[in-house]
C-alpha positions in Angstrom: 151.2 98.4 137.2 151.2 101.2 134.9 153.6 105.5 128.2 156.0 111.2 119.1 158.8 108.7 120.8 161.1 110.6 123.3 164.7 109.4 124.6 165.3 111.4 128.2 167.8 109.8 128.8 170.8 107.0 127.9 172.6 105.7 130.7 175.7 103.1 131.5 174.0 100.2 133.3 174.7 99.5 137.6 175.3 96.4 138.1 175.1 96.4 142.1 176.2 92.7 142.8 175.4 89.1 141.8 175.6 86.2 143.8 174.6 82.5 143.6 171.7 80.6 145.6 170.0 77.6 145.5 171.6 76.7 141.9 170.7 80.0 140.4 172.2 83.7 139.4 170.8 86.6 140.8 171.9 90.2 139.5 170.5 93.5 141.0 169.6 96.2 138.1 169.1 99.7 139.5 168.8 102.7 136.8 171.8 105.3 137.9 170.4 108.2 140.2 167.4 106.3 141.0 165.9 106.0 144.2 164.1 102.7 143.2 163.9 100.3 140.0 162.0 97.3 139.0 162.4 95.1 136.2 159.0 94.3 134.5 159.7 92.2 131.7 161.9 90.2 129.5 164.8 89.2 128.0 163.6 89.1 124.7 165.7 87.1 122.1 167.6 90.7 121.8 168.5 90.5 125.2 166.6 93.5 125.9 164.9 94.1 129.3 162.1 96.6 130.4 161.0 98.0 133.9 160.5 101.1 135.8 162.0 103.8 138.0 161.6 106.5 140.5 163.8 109.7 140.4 165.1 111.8 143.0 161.3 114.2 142.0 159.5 110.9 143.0 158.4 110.7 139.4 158.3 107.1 138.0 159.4 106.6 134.4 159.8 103.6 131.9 163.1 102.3 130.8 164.8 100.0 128.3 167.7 98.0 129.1 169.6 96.6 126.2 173.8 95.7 125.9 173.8 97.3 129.2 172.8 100.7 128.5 169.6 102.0 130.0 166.9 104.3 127.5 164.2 106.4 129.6 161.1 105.8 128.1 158.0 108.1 128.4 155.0 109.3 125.9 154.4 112.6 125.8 152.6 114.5 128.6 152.8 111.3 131.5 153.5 112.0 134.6 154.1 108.5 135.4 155.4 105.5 133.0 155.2 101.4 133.8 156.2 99.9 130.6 155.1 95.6 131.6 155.7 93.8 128.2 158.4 93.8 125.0 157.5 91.2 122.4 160.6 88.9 120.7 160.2 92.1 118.3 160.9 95.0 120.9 157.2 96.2 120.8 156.4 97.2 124.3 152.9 97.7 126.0 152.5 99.2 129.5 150.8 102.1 131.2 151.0 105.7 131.9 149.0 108.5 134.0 148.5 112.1 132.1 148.8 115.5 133.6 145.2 114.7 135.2 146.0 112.2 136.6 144.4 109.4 134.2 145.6 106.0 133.8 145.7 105.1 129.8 147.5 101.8 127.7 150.0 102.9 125.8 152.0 100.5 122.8 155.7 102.0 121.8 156.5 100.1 118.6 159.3 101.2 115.9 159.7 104.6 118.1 156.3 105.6 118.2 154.0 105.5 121.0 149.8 104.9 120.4 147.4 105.5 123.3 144.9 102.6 123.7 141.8 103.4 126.2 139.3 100.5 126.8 136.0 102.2 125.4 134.1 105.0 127.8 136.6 103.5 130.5 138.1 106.0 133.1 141.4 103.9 133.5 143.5 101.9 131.4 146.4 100.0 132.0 148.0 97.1 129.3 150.2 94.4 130.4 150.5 91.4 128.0 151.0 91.2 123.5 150.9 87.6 122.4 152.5 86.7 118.9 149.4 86.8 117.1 148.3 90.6 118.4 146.0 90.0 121.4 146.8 92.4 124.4 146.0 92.1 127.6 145.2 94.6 130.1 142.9 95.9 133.0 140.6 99.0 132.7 138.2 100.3 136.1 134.8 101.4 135.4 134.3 104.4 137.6 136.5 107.2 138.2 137.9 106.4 141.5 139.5 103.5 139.9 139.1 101.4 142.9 137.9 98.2 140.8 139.5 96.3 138.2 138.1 94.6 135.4 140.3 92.1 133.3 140.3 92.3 128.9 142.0 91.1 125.7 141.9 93.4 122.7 141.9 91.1 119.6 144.0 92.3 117.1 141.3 93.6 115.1 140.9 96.2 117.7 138.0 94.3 119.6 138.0 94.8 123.5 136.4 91.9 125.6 136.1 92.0 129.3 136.3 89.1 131.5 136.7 88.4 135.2 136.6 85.1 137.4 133.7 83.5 138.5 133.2 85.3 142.3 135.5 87.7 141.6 135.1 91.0 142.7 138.2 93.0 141.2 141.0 91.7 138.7 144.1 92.1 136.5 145.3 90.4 133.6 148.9 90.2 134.0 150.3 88.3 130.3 149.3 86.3 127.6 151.7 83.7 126.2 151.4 82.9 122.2 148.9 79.7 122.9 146.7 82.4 124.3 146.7 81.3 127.9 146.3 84.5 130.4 147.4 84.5 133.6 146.4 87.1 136.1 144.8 88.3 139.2 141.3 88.8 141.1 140.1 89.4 144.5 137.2 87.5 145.9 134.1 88.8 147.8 136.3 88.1 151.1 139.0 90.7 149.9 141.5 87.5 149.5 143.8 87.8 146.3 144.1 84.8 144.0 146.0 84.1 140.7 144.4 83.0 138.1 144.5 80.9 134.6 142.4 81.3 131.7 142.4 79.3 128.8 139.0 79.1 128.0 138.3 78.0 131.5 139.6 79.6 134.8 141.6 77.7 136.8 142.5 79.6 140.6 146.6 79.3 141.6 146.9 80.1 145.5 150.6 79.5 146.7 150.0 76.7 149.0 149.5 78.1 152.4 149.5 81.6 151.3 147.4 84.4 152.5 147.7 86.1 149.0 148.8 84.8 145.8 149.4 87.1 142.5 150.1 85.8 139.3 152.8 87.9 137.5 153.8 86.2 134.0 153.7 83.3 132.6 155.8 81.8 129.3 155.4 79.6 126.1 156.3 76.8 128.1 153.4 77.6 130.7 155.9 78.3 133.7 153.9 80.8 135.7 155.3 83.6 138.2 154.4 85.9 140.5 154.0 86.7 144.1 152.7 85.4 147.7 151.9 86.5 151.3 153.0 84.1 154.1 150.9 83.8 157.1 154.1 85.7 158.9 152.8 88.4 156.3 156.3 88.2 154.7 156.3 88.2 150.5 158.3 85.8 148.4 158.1 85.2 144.6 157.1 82.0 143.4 157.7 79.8 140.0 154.9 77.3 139.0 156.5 74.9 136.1 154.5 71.3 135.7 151.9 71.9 138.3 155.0 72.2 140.9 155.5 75.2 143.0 158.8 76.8 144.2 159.5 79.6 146.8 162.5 81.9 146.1 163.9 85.3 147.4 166.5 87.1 146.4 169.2 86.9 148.6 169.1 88.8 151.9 166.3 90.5 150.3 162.4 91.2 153.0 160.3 91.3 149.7 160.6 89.5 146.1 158.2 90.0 143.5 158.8 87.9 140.1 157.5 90.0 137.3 158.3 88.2 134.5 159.4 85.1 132.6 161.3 84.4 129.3 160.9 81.1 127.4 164.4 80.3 128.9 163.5 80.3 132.2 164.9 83.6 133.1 163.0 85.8 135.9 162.8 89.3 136.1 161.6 91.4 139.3 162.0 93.5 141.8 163.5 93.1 145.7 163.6 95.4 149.0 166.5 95.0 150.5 166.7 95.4 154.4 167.1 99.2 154.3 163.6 99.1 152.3 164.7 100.2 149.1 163.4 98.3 145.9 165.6 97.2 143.2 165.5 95.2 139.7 166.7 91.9 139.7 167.5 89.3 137.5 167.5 85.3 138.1 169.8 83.2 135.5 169.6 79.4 135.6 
């Protein structure tokens, strides 16, 4: 997951189809010319989504998605943009790699963009901005960026790492306004886990699954995210009162729920059978 303000580009919204399953909406978002899109967060009371997508170059570059118009979002000099969170007040956090190459935190907020590097770090990356000002991110400690290393940033500006008991790599994905994070680590076997923290960490494996990564989560405490099957097939998943469900979008070989709103609506990305990846959104 990977950012002077800079509008590249305003575009009408593609709507490809939306189709009922299982009780819900599903509605694929893909940014016009783009060779793949993923929605990465929201709707925020404004209605206004976030997410990501690759042009016709290869080049991967933020967006904004609001009263169906789509705004290309990148801060000077990236190369590559993954905007992951927009607060209630349209302040977004996300990632972006500069001409080298480097992976930095960026925060876009009233149209101007500020860089935030975990200190002496070679990588940064943000993902999460609770109502009070914590942010959540993941920074790597050497420069081959292999290894992950979960923080919050208080909003006094101070940076405290963190990572799971046993864990030998991880992400923080979001923090919700109670200050529970959810996330991601690896173990010393190379298996993937989510993960809860609220003063304690608490692991979330999909039941049977090979791999489990926790995307979101919400006020409410309704986690998302993603699991591996043992057929090696990936579906997104929705934990609400300790209960998990399996969805897919439909006809879809790969779901990935990337985010939650307090109403219950899902944001993501599918492949569809041709292998191309698209934004989706799920409506109760």
């Amino acid at each position: 997951m990977i950012k002077v303000f800079r509008l590249l580009a305003i575009c009408t919204i593609s709507i490809a189809f939306a189709s009922i399953a299982a009780g819900q909406v599903y509605t694929t978002i893909d940014f016009p010319g783009a060779i793949a899109t993923s929605l990465n967060g929201g709707p925020n009371p404004e209605g206004t989504n976030i997410g990501s997508y690759t042009d016709t170059s290869g080049v991967t570059h933020g967006f904004v998605l609001k009263d169906d118009v789509f705004t290309t979002i990148d801060p000077p000099g990236s190369t590559s943009t993954t905007p992951n969170w927009i607060s209630p007040q349209g302040t977004i956090v996300g990632g972006y790699n500069d001409a080298s190459g480097v992976p930095h935190g960026f925060i876009l907020d009233g149209g101007q963009y500020t860089t935030v590097d975990f200190p002496s770090a070679p990588g940064t990356t943000l993902t999460g901005l609770s109502p009070s000002g914590e942010i959540v991110g993941f920074y790597c400690r050497t420069s081959s960026c292999t290894t992950d290393h979960s923080f919050v940033r208080s909003k006094k500006g101070v940076f405290t790492t963190f990572d799971p008991p046993g864990a030998t790599s991880s992400t923080a994905s979001t923090v919700n306004p109670s200050g529970a994070i959810v996330g991601s680590y690896t173990d010393s076997h190379g298996v993937g886990h989510g993960y809860l923290y609220r003063g304690t960490f608490t692991t979330i494996d999909f039941p049977g699954a090979t791999f489990t990564f926790a995307g979101a989560n919400n006020p409410e405490g309704d986690i998302v995210g993603l699991y591996t099957d043992t057929a090696a097939v990936n579906h997104a998943f929705l934990l609400s009162k300790s209960v998990f469900t399996s969805f897919d979008f439909p006809g879809a070989i790969f779901t990935d729920a990337a985010g939650i709103n307090p109403s219950g609506i899902i944001v993501g990305l599918y492949f569809d059978t041709a292998g191309v990846a698209h934004g989706f959104i799920r409506t109760l």
